[in-house]
N, C-alpha and C positions, 0 to 999 in steps of 0.2 A: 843474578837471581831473578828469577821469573815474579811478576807483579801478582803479590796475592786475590787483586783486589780480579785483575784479570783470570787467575784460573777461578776464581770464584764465578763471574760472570760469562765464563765457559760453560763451567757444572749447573750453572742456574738454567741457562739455554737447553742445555742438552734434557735437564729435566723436565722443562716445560715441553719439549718435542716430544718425550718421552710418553707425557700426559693425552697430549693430544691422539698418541697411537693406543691408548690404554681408552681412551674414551670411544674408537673406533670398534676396538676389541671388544671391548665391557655392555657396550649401550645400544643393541638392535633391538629395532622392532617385532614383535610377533608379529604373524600372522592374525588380522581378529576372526575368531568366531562367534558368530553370534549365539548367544545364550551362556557362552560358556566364559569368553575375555569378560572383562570389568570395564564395563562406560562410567568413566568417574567426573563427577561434576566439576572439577578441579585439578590442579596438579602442575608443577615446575614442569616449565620447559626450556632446553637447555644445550648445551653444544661443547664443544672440546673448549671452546674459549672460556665458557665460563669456570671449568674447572681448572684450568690453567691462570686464570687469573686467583682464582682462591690459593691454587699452589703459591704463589707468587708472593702473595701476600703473606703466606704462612713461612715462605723463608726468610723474610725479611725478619719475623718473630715479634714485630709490632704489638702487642696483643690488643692496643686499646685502639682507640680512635687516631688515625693518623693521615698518610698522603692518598691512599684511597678514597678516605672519608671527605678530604677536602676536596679530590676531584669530582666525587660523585655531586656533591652540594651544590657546588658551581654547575657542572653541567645538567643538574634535576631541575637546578630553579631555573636555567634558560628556556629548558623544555616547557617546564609549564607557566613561565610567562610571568614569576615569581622575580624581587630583587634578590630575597635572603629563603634561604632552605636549610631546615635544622634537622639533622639526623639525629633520631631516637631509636632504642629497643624496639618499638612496636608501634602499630597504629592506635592500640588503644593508650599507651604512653601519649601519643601524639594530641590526644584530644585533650588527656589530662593536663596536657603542660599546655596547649592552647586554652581552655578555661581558665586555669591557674592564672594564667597570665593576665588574666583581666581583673585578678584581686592585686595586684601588684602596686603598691604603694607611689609606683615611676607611674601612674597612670593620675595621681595624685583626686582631685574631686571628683573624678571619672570610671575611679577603682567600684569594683562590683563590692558588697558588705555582706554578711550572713543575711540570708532571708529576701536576698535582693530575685528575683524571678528571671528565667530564662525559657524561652519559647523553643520548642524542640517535639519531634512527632510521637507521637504514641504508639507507630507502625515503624521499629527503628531497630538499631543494634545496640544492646545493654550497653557499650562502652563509649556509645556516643551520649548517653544519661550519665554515667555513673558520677565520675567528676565534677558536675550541676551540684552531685548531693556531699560528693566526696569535698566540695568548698563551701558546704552548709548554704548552697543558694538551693533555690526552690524549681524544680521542673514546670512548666505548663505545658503539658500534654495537647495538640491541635491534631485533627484527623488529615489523610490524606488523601488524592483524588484518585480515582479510580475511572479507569485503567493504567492511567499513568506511574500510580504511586509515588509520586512527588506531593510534594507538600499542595494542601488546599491554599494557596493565598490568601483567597478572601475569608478566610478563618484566622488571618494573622489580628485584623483590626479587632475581633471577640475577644483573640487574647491578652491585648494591652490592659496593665492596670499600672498606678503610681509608683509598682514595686518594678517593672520590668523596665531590665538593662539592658538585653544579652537577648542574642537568636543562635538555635545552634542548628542544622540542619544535614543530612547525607544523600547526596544523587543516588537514588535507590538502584540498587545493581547495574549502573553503570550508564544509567537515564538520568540525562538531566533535569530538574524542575527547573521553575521559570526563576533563575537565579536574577536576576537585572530586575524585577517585579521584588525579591526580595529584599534585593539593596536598595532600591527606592525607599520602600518602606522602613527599612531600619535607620537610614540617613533622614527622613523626613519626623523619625521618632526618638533620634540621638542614641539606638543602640547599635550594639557592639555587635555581626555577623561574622559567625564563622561557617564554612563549609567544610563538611566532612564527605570528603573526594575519595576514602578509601577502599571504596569499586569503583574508581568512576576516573583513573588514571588517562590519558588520552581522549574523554570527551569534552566537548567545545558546546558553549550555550551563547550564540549568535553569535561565532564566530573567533571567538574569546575561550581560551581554556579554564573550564571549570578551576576555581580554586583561586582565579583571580575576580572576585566580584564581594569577596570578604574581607573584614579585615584580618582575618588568618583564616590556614585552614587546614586542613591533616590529609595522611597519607599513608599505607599500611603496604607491606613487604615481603607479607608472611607467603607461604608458597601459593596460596588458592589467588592469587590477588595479580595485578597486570604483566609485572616485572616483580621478581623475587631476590631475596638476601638470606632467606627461609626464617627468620626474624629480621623485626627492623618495622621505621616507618619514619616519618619528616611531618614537620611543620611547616607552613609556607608562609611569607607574608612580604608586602610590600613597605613595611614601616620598620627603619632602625631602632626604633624603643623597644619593638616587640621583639626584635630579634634578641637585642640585649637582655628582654625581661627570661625567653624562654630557654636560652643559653646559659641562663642562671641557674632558673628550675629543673634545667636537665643536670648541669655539672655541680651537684649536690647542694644551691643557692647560692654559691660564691658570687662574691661580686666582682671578680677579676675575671677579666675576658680571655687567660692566655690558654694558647693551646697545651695539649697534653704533654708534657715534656720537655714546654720550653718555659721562661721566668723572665718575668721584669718588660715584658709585652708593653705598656705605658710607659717607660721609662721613668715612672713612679711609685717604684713596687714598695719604699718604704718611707713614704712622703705623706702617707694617706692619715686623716684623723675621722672614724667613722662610729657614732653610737657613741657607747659607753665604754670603746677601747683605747688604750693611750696613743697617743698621737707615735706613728712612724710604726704602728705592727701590722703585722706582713700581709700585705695586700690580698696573695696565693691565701690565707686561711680570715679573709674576713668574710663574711656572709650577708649577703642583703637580701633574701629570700628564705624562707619556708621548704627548700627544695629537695633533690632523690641524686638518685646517681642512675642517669636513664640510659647512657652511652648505650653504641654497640660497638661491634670488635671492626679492625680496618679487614679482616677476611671478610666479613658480610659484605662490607662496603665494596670493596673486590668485586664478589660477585656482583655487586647492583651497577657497578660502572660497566661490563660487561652485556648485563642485562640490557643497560639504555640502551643501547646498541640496537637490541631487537625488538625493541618499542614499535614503532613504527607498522613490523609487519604482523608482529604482536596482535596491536587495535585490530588493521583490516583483518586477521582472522577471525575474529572474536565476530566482527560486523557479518563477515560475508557464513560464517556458521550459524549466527542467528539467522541471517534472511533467509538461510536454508531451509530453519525450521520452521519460520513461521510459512514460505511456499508450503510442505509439504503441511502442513495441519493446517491450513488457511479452510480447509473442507470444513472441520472441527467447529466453526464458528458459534454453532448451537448448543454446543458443548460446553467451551471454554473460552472464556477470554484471556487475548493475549494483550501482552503491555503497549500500550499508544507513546507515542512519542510528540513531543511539543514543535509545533513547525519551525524554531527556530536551535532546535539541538541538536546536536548529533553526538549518539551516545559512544560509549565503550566499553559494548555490554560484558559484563560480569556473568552473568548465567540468563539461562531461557526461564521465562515466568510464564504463569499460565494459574488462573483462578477455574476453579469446576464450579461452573454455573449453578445456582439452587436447584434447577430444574433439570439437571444433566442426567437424573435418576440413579446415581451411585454418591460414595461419599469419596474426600479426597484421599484418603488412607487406605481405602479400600486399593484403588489406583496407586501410590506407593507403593504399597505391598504389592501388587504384582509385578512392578515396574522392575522393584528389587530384587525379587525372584527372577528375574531376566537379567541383575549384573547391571544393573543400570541405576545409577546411584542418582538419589536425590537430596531435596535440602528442601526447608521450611523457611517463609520470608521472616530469618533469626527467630527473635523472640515473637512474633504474631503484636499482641495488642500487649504492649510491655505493662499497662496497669492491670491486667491481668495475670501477670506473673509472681511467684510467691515473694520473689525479692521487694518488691514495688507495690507489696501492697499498702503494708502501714509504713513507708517514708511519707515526708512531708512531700503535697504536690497540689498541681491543679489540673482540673481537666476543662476540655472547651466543648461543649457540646457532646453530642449521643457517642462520640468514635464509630459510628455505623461501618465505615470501608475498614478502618481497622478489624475491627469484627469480621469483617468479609477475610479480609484475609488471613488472619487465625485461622478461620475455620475451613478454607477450600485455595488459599494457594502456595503455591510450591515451586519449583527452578531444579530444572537439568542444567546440563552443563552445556556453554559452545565455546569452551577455551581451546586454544590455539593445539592443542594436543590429541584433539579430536579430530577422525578421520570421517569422509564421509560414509563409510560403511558404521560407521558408529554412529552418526547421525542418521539414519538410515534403518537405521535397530531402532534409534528412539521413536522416528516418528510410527515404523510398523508397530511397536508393541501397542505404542498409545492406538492406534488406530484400532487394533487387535482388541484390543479392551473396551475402548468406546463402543465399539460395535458387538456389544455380548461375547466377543470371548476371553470372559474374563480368566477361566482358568486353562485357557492354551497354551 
């Protein structure tokens, strides 16, 4: 009799060949037109392999976290220069179990408390705040610089008060600030940094991959973002406490480290006397955390181990489509500003930014609106000046000065796209329209 296991791993082959000619048949490019195809500021990009690994992982019927997940971990946190890499749902999951993590009782005199202050920008993405409030600590609001859109530094020293513990920060679409300036200062002040890398995948700041100059940092997955799992995101950090604290907070606060599936991982699975429970109950259901159930499935994970793969050519696209567009609108200058880079980063840019000058004599909406009438899609830098937002307005918070460049960029800037899925005829549309518009023909 024929080895089950063998005609099985015939039929699993033959299916994945199978995918790879479905993906050839299924997935061709149009032709673009312009005016009439979609220039999208985003979007998965992807190959036979990726969906062949997702296959793969769907036969195996895993449904939770498993040997994809573990591979991906491993090989995420090499890439980005990390010991430990924790896979979650999402990137905004990722910042909330990095926050959390800092109220962690394993952090013991050093644990963050209600009302404790965290420095974090006002020019930002809602879910890199939200968690600050969602663990009753307090936001300080600092403006950012402009044109860089990195944090001000020397707006950090305004915001220290006897209450701040914590910095939270995000390389604004895929630029980095002066992250080594920032860890100076938070090691010189005994807080806690985190960077929020969730554009900012594949950029290095002197050399150094963003993500390592904190003591954790987050990571998002979702499809607009460097490398995709279409959900998903990670924590990063170089310290085994964190890792153990945020392992916790994800796999619903348990304080047992075992994988999904397997039991007795310490070899002390009913040895344990913890709290208020009697001594020897069961390790798998004791809880040392406040925590959720943040997993994702090992098919996501699938895809993202596939993904890494295409990292690499990923970044240089990203790079060599921005420099495209800042050649061809570099005329613009009087127009608009475009984003400055710090001489010691090199980014991984997430979208093309560009601020409409006060004196550019049109408003930046006005410009949208045509842009998108042309199939050219845009985006707002997220929230603008997030204490201007209605969620934020009566939480508890502090602000540090005017937010002047916040302000600036609520009101006049905005980001096309130069992900790897753009052609140059699509870059090419963008900058003629914008040129098109700037120069009075706004309604061509």
């Amino acid at each position: 009799m024929a080895d089950p296991g063998s005609r099985a791993d015939a039929l699993r082959a033959q299916i994945l060949g199978l995918v790879a000619e479905y993906h050839a048949a299924a997935f061709t490019d149009a032709p673009f037109v312009p005016g009439t195809s979609p220039v999208p500021v985003s979007g998965r990009v992807f190959g036979a392999s990726d969906i062949q690994h997702v296959v793969d992982a769907g036969l195996d019927f895993w449904l939770t976290t498993g040997r994809f997940a573990a591979q991906f971990e491993r090989e995420f946190a090499q890439v980005m220069g990390a010991r430990h890499a924790m896979l979650v749902n999402s990137g905004s999951s990722a910042n909330l179990c990095a926050v959390s993590a800092l109220t962690s009782h394993l952090l013991e005199d050093r644990a963050l408390k209600p009302g404790d202050e965290v420095i974090t920008l006002a020019a930002g993405f809602p879910t890199t705040v939200n968690p600050i409030l969602q663990n009753g600590l307090v936001p300080v609001f600092v403006d950012i610089e402009l044109p860089s859109y990195g944090v001000d530094v020397a707006k950090l020293a305004a915001a220290l008060s006897p209450r701040t513990r914590a910095i939270i920060l995000a390389h604004a679409l895929g630029n980095p600030f002066d992250a080594a300036a920032v860890a100076a200062f938070a090691k010189a002040h005994d807080l806690y940094f985190i960077e929020d890398c969730c554009d900012a995948v594949g950029a290095t700041f002197d050399g150094k991959p963003v993500g390592t100059f904190g003591d954790l940092a987050t990571v998002s997955f979702y499809p607009a973002h460097h490398i995709t799992m279409g959900e998903g995101g990670c924590v990063l950090t170089q310290h085994p406490r964190f890792k153990r604290i945020v392992e916790s907070l994800r796999d619903w606060g348990r304080d047992c480290w075992c994988d999904p599936g397997k039991d007795n991982t310490c070899g002390k699975r009913f040895d344990h006397q913890m709290g208020g429970l009697p001594a020897g109950y069961d390790h798998k259901y004791t809880y040392s955390h406040v925590g959720y159930n943040l997993k994702l499935t090992d098919m996501q994970a699938a895809i993202g181990v596939a993904q890494l793969q295409r990292l690499p050519g990923f970044v240089t696209a990203r790079r060599r489509n921005h420099d495209y567009l800042v050649a061809m609108l570099s005329d613009l200058e009087s127009t608009f500003e475009l984003a400055t880079v710090h001489p010691k980063a090199q980014p991984s840019w997430f979208g093309f930014l560009l601020r409409v000058r006060e004196e550019a004599g049109f408003e930046r909406n006005e410009l949208i609106r045509f842009l998108e009438s042309r199939r050219i899609a845009t985006r707002l830098l997220f929230g603008g000046n997030l204490v201007r937002q209605p969620a934020y307005r009566d939480v508890p918070h502090r602000v540090v000065g005017e937010l002047t460049h916040s302000d600036q960029v609520m009101r006049g800037s905005f980001w096309v796209g130069c992900y790897p899925g753009l052609t140059e005829p699509m870059l090419d549309w963008i900058a003629t329209s914008i040129h098109d518009f700037a120069r009075g023909g706004k309604r061509a």
